[in-house]
N, C-alpha and C positions, 0 to 999 in steps of 0.2 A: 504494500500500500504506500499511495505517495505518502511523504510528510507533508503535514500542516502550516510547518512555519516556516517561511523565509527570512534569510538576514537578509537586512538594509545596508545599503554600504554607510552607513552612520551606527552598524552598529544593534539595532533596532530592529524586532522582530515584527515582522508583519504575515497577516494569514496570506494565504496562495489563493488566486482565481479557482483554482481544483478544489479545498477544502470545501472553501463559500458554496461551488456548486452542489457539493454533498452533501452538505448540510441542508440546501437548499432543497433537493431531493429527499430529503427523508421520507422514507417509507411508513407506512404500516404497519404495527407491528402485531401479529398473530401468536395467541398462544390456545393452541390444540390442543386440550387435557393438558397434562403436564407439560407439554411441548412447548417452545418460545421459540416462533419464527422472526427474526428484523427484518427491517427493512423491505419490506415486500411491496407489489403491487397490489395485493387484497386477493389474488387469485388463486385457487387450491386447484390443484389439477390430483386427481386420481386415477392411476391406469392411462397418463397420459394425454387426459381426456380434461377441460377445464368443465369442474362438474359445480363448484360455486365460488362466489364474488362477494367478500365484503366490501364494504364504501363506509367509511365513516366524513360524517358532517354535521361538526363539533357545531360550528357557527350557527348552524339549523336548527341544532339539538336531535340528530338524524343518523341513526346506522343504516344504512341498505341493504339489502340483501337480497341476491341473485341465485337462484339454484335451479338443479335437474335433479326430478327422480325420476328412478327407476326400479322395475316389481323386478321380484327374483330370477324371472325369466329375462330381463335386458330390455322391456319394454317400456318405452318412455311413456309414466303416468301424470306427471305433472311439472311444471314451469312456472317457478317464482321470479320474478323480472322487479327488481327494485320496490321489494317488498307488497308487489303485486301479481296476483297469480294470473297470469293469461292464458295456463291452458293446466283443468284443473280436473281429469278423467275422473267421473260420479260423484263430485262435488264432494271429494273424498277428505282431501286436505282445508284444513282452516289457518289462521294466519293472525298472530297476536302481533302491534305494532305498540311500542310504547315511546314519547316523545320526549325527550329531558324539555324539564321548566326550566334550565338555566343554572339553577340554584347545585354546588360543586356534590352535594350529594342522592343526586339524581342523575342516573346516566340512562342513556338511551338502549336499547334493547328489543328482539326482535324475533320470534317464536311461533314458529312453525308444529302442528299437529297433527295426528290421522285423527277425523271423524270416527270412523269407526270401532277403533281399536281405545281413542284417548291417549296413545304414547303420543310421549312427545317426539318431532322428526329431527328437530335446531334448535338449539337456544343458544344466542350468540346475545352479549352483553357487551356495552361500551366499559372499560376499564377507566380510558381518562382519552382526551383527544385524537393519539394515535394508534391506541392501544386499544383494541377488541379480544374477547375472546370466547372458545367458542366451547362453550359448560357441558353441555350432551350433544349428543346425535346419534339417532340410528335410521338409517337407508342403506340404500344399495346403488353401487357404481353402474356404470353404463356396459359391465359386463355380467350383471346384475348378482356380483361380490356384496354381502355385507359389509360393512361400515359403522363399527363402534366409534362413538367418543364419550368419555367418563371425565370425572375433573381428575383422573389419574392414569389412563393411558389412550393414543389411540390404536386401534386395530382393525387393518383391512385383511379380510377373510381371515383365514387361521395362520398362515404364514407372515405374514407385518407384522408387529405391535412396536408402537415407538413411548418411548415414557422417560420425562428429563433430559430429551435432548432439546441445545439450541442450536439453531442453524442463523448463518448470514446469510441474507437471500441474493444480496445486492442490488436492492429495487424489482427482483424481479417473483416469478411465481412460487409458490409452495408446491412441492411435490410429496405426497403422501405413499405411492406405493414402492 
């Protein structure tokens, strides 16, 4: 990684064009059960596939949230699009949207359910402005693999589990499998 600081020919330390931009860039930062991703885009890709999208917006008081399911078979049941379902097979899935008032201990958060069954599918909470993360889940990937998340590991099918790792993303997506 570059360094941060440049000498001045007086001697004088001054930040670099590079740092400023980095800073400038800060990511996202995702923590998946015990997991802590930096710096990310907000985008989880599993099996390769971008299967959901956090967005936080602090200034709003606003998490967003983008997702694909899919039934155990690989067939796509439902599409959540910035905390709106536009395609939502037997009116299956429902969608809790919570808004922060502002006030530092009220964070925004966003919660996704089966009708049917009552499990919960998401629950992703705002941490603090760039910091989301995401408390349970259970679906299935676009290969239609299971998908555990606990506040202590996560697990795709029987072969993954990840638990206290952090990852630098460097701006870019999460990969889970």
């Amino acid at each position: 990684m570059k360094d941060s600081l440049e000498l001045r020919e007086d001697g004088t330390q001054a930040t670099s064009e590079f740092a400023m931009a980095d800073t400038q860039r800060q990511g996202l930062e995702l923590h998946i059960g015990s997991n802590i991703f930096r710096n990310t885009n907000g985008v989880i890709k599993i099996h390769g596939k971008e299967q959901l999208v956090v967005e936080s917006r602090p200034d709003q008081g606003l998490l967003l949230l983008t997702l694909d399911l899919y039934s155990p078979a690989g067939q796509h049941i439902a599409h959540l699009r910035r905390n709106v379902l536009a395609f939502n097979r037997n009116d299956r899935f429902a969608i809790t949207i919570h808004r922060s008032d502002g006030s530092p201990t009220d964070a925004p958060w966003v919660r996704m359910a089966d009708q049917t069954t009552g499990d919960v599918i998401i629950d992703v909470r705002a941490v603090s402005g760039l910091k989301s993360q995401i408390t349970r889940g259970r679906f299935c990937s676009h290969k239609g693999i299971p998908v555990e998340i606990t506040p202590h590991y996560c697990r795709i099918g029987s072969g993954t589990t990840r638990f206290g790792d952090i990852v630098e993303n460097r701006g870019g997506s999460v990969t889970l499998d």
